[in-house]
C-alpha atoms as one frame of an Amber mdcrd trajectory, in Angstrom:
protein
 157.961  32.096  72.531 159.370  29.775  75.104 157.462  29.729  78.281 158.477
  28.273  81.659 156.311  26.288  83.663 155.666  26.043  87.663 155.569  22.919
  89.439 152.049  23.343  89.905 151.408  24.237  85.902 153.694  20.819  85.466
 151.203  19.063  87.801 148.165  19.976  86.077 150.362  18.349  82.514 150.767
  15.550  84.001 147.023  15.445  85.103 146.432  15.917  81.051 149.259  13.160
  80.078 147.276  10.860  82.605 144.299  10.734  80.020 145.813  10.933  77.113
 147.757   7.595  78.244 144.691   6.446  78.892 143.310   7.615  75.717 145.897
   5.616  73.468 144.759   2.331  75.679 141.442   2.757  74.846 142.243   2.459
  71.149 145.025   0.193  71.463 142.406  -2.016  72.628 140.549  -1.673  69.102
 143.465  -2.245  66.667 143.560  -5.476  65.174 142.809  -5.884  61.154 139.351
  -5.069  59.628 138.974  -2.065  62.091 138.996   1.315  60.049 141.185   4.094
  61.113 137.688   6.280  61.763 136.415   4.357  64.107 139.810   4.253  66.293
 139.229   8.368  66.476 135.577   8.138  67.103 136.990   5.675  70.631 139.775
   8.375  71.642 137.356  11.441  71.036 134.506  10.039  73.265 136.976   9.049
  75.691 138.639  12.425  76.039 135.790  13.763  76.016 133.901  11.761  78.712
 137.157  12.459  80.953 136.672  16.242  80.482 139.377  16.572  78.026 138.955
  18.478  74.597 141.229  16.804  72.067 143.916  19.359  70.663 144.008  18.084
  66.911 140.429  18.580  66.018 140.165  22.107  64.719 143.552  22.810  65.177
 144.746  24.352  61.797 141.457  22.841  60.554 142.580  19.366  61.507 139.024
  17.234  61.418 139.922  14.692  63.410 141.300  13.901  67.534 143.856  11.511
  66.109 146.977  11.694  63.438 146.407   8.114  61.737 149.122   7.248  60.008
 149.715   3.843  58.286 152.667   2.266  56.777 154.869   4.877  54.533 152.715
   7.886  56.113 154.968   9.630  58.480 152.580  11.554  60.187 149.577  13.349
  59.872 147.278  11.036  58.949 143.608  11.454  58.514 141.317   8.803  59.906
 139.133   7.376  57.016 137.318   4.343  56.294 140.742   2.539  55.409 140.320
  -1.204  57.375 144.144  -1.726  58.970 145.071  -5.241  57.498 147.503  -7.774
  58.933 151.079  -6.460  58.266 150.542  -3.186  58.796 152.086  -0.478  61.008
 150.182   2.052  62.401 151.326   5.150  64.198 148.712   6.890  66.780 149.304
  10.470  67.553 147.368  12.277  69.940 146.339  15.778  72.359 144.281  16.239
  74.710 143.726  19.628  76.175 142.545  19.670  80.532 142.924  22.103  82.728
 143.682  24.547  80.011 146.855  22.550  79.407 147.744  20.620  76.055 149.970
  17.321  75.987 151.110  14.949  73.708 151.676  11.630  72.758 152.687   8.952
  69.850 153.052   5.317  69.873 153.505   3.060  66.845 152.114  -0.347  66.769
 152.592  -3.265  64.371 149.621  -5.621  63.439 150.076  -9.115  63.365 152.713
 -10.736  61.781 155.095  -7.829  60.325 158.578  -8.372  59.139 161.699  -8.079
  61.377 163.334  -5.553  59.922 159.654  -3.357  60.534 159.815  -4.761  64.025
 163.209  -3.485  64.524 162.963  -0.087  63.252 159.737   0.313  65.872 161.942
  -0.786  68.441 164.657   1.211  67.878 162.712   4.048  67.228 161.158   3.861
  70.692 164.992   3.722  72.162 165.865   6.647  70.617 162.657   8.327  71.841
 164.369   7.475  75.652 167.714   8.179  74.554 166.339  11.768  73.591 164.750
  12.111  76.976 167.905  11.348  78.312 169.572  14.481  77.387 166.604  17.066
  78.170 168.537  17.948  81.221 169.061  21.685  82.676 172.456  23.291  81.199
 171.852  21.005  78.520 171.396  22.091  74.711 168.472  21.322  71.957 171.405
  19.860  69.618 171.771  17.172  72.553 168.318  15.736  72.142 168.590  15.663
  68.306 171.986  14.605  68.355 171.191  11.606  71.009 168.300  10.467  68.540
 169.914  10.256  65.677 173.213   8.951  66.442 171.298   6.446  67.521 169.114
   5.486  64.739 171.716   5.877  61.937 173.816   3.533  63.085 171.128   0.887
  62.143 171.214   2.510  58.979 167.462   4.632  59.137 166.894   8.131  58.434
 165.565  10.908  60.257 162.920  13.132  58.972 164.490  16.806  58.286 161.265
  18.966  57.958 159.417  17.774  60.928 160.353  18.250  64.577 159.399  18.038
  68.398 158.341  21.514  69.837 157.420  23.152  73.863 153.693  22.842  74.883
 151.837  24.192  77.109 148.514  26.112  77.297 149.289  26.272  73.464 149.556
  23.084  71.352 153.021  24.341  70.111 155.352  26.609  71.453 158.801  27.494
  71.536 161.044  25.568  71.092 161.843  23.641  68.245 163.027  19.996  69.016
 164.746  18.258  65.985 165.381  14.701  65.936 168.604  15.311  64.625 171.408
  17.951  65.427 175.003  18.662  67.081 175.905  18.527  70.561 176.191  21.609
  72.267 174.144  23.462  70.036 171.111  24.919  70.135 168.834  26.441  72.517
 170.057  25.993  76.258 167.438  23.656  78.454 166.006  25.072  81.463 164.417
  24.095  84.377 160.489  24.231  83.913 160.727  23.869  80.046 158.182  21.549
  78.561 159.093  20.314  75.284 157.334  17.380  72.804 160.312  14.922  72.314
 159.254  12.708  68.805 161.426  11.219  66.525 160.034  10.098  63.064 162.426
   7.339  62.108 162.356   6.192  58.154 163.388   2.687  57.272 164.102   4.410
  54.143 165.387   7.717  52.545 164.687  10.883  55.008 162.851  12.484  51.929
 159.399  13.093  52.605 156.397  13.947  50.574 153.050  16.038  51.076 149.857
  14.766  49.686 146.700  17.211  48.307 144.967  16.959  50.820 147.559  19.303
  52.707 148.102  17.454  55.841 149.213  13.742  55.237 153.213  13.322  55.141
 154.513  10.180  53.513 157.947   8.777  52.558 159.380   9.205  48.892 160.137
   6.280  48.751 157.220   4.869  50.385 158.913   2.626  52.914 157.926   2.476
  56.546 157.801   5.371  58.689 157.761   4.908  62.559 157.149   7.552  65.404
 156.799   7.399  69.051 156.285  10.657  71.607 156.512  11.949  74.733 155.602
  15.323  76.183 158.293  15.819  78.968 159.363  18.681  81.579 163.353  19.617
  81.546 164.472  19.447  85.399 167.414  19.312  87.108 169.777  15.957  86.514
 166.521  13.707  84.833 163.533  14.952  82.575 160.378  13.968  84.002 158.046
  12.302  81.427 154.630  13.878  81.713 153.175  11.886  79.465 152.498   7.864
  79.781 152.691   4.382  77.721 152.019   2.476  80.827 148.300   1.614  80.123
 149.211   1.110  76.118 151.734  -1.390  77.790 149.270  -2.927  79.826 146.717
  -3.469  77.331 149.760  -4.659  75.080 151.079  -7.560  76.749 151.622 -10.686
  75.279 150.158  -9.465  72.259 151.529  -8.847  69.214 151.504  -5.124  69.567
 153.606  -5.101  72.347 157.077  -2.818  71.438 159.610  -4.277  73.914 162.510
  -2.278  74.604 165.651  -3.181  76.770 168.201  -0.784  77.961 170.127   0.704
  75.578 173.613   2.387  76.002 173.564   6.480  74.728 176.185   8.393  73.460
């Protein structure tokens, strides 16, 4: 089902998107090699939690964790363990949290110390297409926009976009109605309107778009185990400009001048 939101249901999102921004700072602050991916969900869970949040992964479909921890060729879905991130990798936080009886939802992808440039790049331009996505979740507009705005612009750099995995509408449930591929036709699809609230996140491959599932039924990984990148907004579809109800402003502050800082300049959309 698709459900509409009221300004006042949007308000109390963007209440929820407030600590879940806040949420990804507190572990961006913790990422740095020898730190294990279980101890970066222990930090978001007890801050959620101590912000009266209740995170929207854990439980959800049996998830165990708050966070999707996904590292290197895993696309998504991730399980925190007692892996220690080294220097080189990428590592891709996705996260809920659940407030006022209102879910939203967030991903950011950050690189640890010295990765290559062609890594670098596809984080970057994954981001941009993230925006360039955003761009077209406009009233009147159509689902095939979005997914056609993302991966027009990621293919020219030559990257693929995950098939099998999409963005979705949130709300008081995790995920609702509608699907959001990250790849599509223009003028196709669902038509956008006002008071929609949809999950925009594209899950860019540096290689093939083939993805694999591992046993233990949740973690996604590339076939050909190349780097995966994926960055996430939850947004509301208005009138002439989405409004992003989700945040990276304190990942960005607690990013600066580091080394996991993903910079990205104005880019130009079909």
């Amino acid at each position: 089902m698709i459900y509409l939101k009221s300004d006042a249901e949007i308000e109390l999102m963007k209440i929820s998107g407030q600590v879940l921004g806040k949420a990804h700072a507190e572990v961006a602050k913790r990422i740095r090699p020898g730190v294990t991916t279980k101890e970066l969900d222990r930090v978001a869970e007890e801050y959620i939690r101590d912000n009266g949040g209740i995170p929207s992964f854990k439980g959800f479909n049996n998830f165990p964790a708050a966070l999707c921890i996904s590292v290197n060729e895993t696309v998504v879905h991730g399980f925190p363990s007692k892996y220690e991130l080294k220097e080189g990798d990428i590592i891709s936080i996705d996260c809920g949290v659940k407030l006022n009886g209102y879910h939203s939802d967030s991903a950011y992808t950050y690189p640890i110390g010295d990765i290559s440039q062609e890594v670098r790049d596809l984080l970057i331009r994954t981001k941009q297409s993230l925006y360039c996505g955003i761009e077209k979740a406009t009233e009147g507009n159509r689902i095939g926009d979005i997914g056609y705005a993302v991966q027009s612009h990621v293919e020219k750099f030559g990257y693929s976009v995950v098939r099998e995995l999409v963005g979705h509408g949130v709300g008081k449930s995790l995920h609702e109605g509608p699907e959001v591929p990250n790849y599509g036709k223009r003028g196709q699809g669902v038509k956008l309107k006002e008071g929609m609230v949809l999950a925009i996140e594209p899950m860019v491959n540096l290689g093939k778009k083939s993805i694999v599932q591992e046993r233990d039924g949740w973690t996604i990984r590339t076939v050909d185990r190349k780097p995966s990148a994926h960055f996430e907004h939850s947004i509301a579809v208005r009138k002439g400009q989405a409004e992003i109800l989700t945040t990276f402003q304190y990942i960005e502050e607690v990013t600066a001048n580091t080394s996991l800082m993903i910079e990205v300049n104005e880019v130009t959309i079909a």
